[in-house]
C-alpha positions as CSV (number, residue, x, y, z in Angstrom):
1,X,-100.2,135.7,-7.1
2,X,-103.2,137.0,-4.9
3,X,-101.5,136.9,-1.8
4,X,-98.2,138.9,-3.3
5,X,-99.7,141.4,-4.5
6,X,-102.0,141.8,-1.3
7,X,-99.1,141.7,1.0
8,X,-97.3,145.2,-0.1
9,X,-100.3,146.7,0.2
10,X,-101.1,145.3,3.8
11,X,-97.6,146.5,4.4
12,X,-98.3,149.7,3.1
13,X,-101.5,150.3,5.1
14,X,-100.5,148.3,8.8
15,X,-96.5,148.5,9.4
16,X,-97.0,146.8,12.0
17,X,-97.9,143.5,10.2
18,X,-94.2,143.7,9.0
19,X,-93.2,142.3,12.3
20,X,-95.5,139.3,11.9
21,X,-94.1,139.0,8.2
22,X,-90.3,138.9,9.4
23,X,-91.3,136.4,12.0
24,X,-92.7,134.3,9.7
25,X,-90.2,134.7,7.0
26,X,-87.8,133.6,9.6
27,X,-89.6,130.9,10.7
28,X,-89.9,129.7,7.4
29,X,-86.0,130.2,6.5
30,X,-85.1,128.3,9.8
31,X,-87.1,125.3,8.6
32,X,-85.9,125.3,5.1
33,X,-82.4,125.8,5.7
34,X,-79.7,124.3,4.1
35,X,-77.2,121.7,5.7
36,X,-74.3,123.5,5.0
37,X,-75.8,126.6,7.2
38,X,-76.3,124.0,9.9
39,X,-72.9,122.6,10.4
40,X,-71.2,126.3,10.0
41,X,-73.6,127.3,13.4
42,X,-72.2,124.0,14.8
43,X,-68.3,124.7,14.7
44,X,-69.1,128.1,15.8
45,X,-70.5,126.2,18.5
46,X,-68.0,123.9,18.7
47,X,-65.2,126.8,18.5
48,X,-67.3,129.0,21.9
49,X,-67.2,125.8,23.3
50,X,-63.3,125.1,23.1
51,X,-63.1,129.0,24.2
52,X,-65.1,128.6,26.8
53,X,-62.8,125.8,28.0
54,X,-59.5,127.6,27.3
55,X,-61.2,130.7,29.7
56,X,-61.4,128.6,32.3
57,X,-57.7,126.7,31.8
58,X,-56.0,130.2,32.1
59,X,-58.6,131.2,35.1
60,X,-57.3,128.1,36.9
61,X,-53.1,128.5,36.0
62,X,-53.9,132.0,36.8
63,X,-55.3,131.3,40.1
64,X,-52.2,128.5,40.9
65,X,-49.7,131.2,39.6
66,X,-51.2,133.7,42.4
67,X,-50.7,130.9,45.1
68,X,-47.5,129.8,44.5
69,X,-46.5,133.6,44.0
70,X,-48.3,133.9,47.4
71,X,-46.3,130.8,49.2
72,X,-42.8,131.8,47.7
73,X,-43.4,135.3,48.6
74,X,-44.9,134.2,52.8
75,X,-41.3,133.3,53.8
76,X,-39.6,136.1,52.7
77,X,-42.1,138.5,54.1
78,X,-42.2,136.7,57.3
79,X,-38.6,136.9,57.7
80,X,-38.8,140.8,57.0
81,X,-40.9,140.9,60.0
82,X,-38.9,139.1,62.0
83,X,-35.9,141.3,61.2
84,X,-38.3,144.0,62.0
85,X,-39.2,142.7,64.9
86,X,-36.1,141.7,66.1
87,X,-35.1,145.6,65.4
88,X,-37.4,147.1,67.4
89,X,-36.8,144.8,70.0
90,X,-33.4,146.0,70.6
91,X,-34.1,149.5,70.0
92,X,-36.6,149.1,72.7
93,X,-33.8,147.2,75.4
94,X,-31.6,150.6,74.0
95,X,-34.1,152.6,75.3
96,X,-35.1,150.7,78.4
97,X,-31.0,150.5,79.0
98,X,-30.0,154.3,78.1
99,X,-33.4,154.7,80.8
100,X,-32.0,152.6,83.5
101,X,-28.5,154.0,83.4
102,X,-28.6,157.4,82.2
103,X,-27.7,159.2,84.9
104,X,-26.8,162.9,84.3
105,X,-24.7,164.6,86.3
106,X,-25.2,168.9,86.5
107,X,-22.9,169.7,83.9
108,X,-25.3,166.6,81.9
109,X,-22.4,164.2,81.4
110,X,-23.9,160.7,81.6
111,X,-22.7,158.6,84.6
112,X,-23.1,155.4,85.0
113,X,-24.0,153.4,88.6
114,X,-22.0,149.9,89.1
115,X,-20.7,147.9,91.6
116,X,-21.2,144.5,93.6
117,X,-23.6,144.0,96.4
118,X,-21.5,141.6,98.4
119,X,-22.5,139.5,100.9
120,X,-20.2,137.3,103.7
121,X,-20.7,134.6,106.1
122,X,-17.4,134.2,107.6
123,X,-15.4,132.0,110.5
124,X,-12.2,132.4,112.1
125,X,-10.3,130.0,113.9
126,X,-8.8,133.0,116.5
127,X,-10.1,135.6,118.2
128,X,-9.5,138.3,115.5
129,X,-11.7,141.0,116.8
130,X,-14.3,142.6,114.2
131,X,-11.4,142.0,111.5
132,X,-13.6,139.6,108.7
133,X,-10.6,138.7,107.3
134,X,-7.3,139.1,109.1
135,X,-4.2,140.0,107.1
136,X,-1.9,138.3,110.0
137,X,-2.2,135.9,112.9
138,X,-2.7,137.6,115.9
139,X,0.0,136.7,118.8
140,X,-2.5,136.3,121.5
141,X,-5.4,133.1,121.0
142,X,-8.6,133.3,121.7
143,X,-12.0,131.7,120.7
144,X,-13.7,130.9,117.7
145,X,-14.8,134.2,115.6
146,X,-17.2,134.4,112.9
147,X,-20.1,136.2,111.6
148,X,-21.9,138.2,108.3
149,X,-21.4,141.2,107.0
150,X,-22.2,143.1,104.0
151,X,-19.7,145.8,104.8
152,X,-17.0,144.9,101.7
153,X,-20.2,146.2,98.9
154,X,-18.7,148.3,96.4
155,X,-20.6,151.3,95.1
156,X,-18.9,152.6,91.9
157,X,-19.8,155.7,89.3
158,X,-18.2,156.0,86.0
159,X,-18.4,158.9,84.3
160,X,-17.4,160.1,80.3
161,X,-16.6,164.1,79.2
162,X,-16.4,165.4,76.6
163,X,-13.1,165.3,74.3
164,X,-10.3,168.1,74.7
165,X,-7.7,169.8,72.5
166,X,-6.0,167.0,70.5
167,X,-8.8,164.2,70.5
168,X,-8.3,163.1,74.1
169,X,-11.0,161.5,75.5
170,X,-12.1,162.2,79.8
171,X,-13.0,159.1,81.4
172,X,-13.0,158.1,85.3
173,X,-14.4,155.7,88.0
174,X,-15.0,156.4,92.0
175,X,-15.3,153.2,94.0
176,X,-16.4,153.6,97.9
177,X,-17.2,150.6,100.2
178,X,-18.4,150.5,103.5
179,X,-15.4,149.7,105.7
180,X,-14.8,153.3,107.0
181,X,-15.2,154.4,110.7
182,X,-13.7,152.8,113.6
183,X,-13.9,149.2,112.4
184,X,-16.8,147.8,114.4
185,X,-19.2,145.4,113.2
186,X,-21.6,148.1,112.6
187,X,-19.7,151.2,111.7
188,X,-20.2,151.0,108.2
189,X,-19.3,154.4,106.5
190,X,-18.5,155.1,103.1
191,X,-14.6,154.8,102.4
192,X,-13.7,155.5,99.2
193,X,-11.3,152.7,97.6
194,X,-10.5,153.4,94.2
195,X,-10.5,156.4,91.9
196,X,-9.7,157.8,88.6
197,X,-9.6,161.2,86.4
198,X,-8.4,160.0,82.9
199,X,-7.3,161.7,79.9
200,X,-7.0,159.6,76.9
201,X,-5.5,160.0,73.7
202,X,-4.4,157.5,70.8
203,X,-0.8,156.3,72.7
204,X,-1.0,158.5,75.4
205,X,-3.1,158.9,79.2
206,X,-2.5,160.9,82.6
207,X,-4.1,159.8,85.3
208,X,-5.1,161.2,88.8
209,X,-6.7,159.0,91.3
210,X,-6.5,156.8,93.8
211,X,-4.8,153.3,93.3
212,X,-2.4,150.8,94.2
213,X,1.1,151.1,94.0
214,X,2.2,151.4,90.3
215,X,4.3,148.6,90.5
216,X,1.7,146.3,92.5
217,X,-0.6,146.1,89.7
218,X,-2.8,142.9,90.0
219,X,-4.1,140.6,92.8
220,X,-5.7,137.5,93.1
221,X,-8.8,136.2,92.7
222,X,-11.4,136.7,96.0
223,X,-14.3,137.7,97.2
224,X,-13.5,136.9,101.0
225,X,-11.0,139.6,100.6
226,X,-12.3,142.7,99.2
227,X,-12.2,145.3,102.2
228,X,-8.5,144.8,101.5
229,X,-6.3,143.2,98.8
230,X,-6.1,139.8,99.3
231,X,-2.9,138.4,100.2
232,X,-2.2,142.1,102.0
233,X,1.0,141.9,104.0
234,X,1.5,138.4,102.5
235,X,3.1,139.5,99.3
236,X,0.7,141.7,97.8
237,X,1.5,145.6,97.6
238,X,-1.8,147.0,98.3
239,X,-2.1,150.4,99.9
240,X,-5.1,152.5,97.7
241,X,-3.1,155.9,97.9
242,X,-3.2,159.2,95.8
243,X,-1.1,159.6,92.6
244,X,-0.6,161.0,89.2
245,X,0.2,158.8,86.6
246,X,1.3,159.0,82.5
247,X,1.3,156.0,80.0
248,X,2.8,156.1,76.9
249,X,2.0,152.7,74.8
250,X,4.3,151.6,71.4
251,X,2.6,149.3,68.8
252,X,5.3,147.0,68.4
253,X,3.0,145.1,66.1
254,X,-0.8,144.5,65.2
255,X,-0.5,141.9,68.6
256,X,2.3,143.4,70.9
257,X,2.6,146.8,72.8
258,X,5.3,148.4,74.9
259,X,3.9,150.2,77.6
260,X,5.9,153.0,79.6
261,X,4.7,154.4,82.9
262,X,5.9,156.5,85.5
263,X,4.0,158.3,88.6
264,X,4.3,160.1,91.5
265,X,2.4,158.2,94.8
266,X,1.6,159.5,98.0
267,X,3.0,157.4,100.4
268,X,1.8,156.4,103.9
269,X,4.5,156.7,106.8
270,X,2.2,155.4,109.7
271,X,1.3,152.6,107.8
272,X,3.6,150.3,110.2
273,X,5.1,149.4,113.3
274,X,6.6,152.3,115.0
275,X,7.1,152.8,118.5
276,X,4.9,155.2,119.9
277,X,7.6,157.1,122.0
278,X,8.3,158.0,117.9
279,X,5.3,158.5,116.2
280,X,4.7,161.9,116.5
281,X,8.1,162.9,114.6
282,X,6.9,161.0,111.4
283,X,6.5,163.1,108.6
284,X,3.0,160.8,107.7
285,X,2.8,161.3,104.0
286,X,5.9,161.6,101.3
287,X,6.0,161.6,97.8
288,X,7.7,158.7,95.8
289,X,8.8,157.8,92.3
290,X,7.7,154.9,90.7
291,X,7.7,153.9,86.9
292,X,7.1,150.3,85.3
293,X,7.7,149.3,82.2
294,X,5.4,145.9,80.5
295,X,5.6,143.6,76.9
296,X,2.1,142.4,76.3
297,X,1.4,139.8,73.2
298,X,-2.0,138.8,72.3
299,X,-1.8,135.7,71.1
300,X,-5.7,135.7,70.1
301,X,-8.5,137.1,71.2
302,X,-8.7,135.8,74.8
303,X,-5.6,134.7,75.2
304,X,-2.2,136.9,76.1
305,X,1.1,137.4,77.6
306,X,2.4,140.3,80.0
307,X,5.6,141.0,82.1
308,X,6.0,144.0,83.5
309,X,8.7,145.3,85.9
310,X,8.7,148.5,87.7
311,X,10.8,150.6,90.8
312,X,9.6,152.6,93.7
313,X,11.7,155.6,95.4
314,X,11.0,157.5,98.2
315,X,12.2,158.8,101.3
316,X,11.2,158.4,105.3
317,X,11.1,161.4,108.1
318,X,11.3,160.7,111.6
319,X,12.6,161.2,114.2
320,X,15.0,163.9,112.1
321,X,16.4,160.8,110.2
322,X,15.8,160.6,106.5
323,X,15.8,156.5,105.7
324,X,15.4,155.7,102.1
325,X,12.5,153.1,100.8
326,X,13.6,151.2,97.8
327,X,11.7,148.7,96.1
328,X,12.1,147.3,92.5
329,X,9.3,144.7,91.4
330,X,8.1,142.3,88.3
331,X,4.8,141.1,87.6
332,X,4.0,138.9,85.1
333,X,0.0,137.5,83.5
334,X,-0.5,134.7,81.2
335,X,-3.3,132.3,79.8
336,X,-1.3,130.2,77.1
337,X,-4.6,128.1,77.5
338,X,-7.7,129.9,77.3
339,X,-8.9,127.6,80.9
340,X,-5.7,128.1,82.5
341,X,-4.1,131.4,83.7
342,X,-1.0,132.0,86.1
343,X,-0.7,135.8,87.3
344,X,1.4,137.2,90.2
345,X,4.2,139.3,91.9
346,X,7.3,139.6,93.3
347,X,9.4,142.1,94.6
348,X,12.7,143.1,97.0
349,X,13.7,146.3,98.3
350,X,14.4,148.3,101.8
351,X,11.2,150.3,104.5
352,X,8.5,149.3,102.0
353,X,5.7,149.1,104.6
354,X,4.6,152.5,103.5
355,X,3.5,151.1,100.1
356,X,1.2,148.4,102.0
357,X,4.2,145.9,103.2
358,X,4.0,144.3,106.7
359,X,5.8,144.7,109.8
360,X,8.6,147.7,110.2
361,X,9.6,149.4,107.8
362,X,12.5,150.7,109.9
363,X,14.3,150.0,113.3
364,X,16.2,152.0,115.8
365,X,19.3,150.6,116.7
366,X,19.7,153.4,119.2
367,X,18.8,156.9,120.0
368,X,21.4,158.0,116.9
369,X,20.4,155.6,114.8
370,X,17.7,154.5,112.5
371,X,18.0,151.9,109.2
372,X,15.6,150.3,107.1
373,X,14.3,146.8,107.3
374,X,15.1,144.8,104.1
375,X,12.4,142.4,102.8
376,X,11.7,140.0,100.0
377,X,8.6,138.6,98.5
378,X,5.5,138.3,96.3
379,X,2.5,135.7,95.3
380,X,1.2,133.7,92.7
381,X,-2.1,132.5,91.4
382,X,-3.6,129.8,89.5
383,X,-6.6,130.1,88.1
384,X,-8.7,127.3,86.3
385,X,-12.1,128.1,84.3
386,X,-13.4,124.7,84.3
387,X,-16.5,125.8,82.4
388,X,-18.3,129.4,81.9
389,X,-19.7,129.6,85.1
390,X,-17.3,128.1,87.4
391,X,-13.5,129.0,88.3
392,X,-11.5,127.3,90.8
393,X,-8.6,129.5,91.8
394,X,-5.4,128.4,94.1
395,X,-3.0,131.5,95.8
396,X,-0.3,131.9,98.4
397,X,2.2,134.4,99.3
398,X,4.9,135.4,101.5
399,X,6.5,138.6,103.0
400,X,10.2,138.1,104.6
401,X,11.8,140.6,106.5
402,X,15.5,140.4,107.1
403,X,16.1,139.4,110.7
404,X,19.6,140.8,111.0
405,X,17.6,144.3,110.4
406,X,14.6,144.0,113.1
407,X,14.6,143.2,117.1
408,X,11.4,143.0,117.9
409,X,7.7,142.2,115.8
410,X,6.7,140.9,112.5
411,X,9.7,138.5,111.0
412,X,7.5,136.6,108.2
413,X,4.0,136.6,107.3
414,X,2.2,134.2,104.5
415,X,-1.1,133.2,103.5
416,X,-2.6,130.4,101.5
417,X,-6.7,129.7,99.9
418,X,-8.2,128.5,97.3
419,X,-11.9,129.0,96.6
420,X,-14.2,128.3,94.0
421,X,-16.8,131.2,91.8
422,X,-19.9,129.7,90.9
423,X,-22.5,131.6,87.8
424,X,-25.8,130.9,89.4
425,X,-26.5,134.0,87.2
426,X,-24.7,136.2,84.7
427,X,-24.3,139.0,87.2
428,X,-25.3,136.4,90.9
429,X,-21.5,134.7,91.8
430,X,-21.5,132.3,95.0
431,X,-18.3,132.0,96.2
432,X,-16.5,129.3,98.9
433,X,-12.8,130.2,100.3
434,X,-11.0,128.4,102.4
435,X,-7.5,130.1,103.9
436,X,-4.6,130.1,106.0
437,X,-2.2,133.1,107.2
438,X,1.1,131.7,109.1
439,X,2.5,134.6,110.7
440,X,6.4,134.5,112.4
441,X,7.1,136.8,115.4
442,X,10.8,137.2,116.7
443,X,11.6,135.2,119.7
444,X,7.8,134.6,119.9
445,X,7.4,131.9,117.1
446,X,4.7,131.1,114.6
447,X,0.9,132.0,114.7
448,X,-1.4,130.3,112.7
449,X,-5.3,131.6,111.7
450,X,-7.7,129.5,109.6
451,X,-10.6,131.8,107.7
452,X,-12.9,130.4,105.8
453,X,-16.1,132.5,103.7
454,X,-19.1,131.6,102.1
455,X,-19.9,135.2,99.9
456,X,-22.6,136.0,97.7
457,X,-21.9,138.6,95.2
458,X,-24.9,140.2,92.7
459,X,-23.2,142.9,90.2
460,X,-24.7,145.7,89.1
């Protein structure tokens, strides 16, 4: 009872002694303490524990959950940049493209450069002068001829305008090559081939240019004969002469169209054999008619069929005679099979050499009298894509001139190749032709010339 009554007191006097009394107390309390109070600190224990567990349970699905989120999403993303990547990467060939061939003109139209650098290594079996590859067999032999050139290149410019009154769209092409001059080896001026103004609308165009004849559309397949059409006075039509043109075109269908055409063509009168004692009274260029009508039927994507038929009227001066030149024609395309196609032409009339035919187009029976030499003919090709990169392709042709209508010169003229186009490259073709032109003179006979080419061509 002492020590109670000397504790409040103590207290009283010293607070801090109160800290020595709690401590104690507590001491005390912790060594007295019931059971009970023991095993209620133990499941709290227990209950932190299991907490402390659960914590780290969730830590660890949470930290799984992140890297499969992580893994599901890596694909995804990295096939987001791809796309991206692939994106820019055309947009940057665009750019590089549009920087390459953006070529503007002064009223800052865009042209475009192409064409074919084009070179030949060639060998004739008769003396053929600097001609790489003779149209007809010359009457006269001679030795071997043969050489290189890279005079049959092809420079080209397109260019694009801008629209006109009713939606039409301007559009044209100049081609030039390098067989002007006098026709030595190394004369090699620009001569302009090929050429266009055109004025497109929906189903209707007008042309102005420079082209073949508007019923000689197509030509075979060569690159041994580019300074002219190949097959030129053996069938083929050729001359490259001013015109005008207009196209009208029918949708028949979603897969066939009618097309209309008709033109006026600058013919040329010197084009062949006249005696020279009348060659100053030609009249050397006359306009003709001509008009051709064609049925085209896609029957897929790459492959289609087209016949076309067309007429060519005009009218000869010389010598104060007018002699009419009448030709009617039908040309005809098809690839049934997209590795086979079969093109050509064929076409009989009266004094067609103005239009690119061989021989005479007229004779003079007499001082009074002048009439036109009759002729028949045309070619064929066929062409066989044996795989992407290599075509083998097979033509002939013939010209025939009526011999009741001619004393003297050119009777018959064909030619005959085949040649092969190899893809070393997309835009690199190596090419191998191997030909023969036959050529008939009156009361002189036949003259043959073998020509064969090895070309290289790079496009551009």
């Amino acid at each position: 009872m002492q020590i109670h009554r000397r504790i409040p007191r103590n207290l009283a006097r010293h607070g801090a002694g109160l800290l020595s009394l709690a401590v104690y107390a507590a001491t005390l309390s912790a060594q007295t303490a019931p059971s009970a109070d023991s095993a209620a600190l133990g499941q709290i224990l227990e209950r932190l524990d299991r907490l402390e567990k659960q914590n780290r349970e969730l830590i660890d699905e949470v930290q799984a959950l992140r890297g499969e989120l992580a893994q599901s999403r890596g694909p995804a993303e990295a096939k987001q940049a791809e796309d991206v990547n692939e994106k820019l990467e055309v947009q940057e060939r665009r750019m590089e493209e549009q920087a390459q061939t953006k070529v503007e003109s002064s009223q800052h139209f865009p042209l475009r450069i192409t064409g074919m650098a084009l070179f030949n290594s060639y060998f004739n079996s008769r003396q053929t002068g600097s001609l790489e590859a003779p149209p007809i067999a010359p009457l006269s032999g001679g030795a071997f001829s043969g050489g290189a050139t890279l005079r049959q290149t092809i420079l080209g410019i397109e260019y694009r305008g801008p629209e006109i009154l009713g939606g039409g769209k301007i559009s044209g092409i100049l081609n030039m090559d390098f067989m002007g001059g006098s026709g030595e080896p190394y004369d090699s001026l620009f001569r302009i081939r090929t050429a266009a103004l055109r004025i497109d609308w929906k189903t209707t165009s007008v042309m102005f240019g420079q082209d073949k004849p508007l019923i000689s559309p197509r030509e075979p397949n060569s690159l041994a004969q580019v300074g002219i059409s190949p097959l030129a006075g053996a069938g083929n039509l050729w001359l490259w002469q001013p015109q005008m043109r207009v196209e009208q075109r029918i949708n028949l269908d979603p897969s066939t169209t009618l097309r209309a055409q008709v033109g006026i063509f600058q013919t040329r009168e010197d084009y062949g054999y006249v005696p020279p004692v009348y060659t100053a009274s030609i009249q050397e260029q006359r306009p003709a008619l001509q008009g051709r009508f064609s049925l085209s039927h896609n029957l897929d994507d790459d492959r289609r069929i087209e016949i076309g038929s067309g007429f060519h009227a005009s009218d000869s001066h010389v010598a104060g005679w007018t002699v009419p030149s009448r030709v009617f024609a039908l040309d005809w395309f098809a690839n049934p099979w997209r590795r086979l196609e079969f093109s050509g032409s064929l076409f009989r009339g009266q004094n067609l050499t103005n239009i690119g035919g061989v021989g005479e187009g007229f004779t003079f029976v007499n001082d009074y009298t002048v009439i036109p030499v009759h002729a028949e003919g045309g070619w064929t090709q066929l062409s066989f894509i044996a795989t992407p990169r290599l075509t083998f392709n097979v033509f002939g042709g013939l010209q025939n001139n009526r011999g009741s209508d001619i004393y003297y010169g050119l009777a018959r003229n064909a030619g005959f190749a085949a040649n092969f186009m190899y893809r070393l490259a997309p835009n690199v073709i190596l090419s191998f032709e191997s030909g023969q032109v036959r050529t008939e003179y009156l009361d002189v006979g036949k003259r043959l010339n073998n020509h064969n080419d090895l070309g290289v061509a790079y496009l551009f």
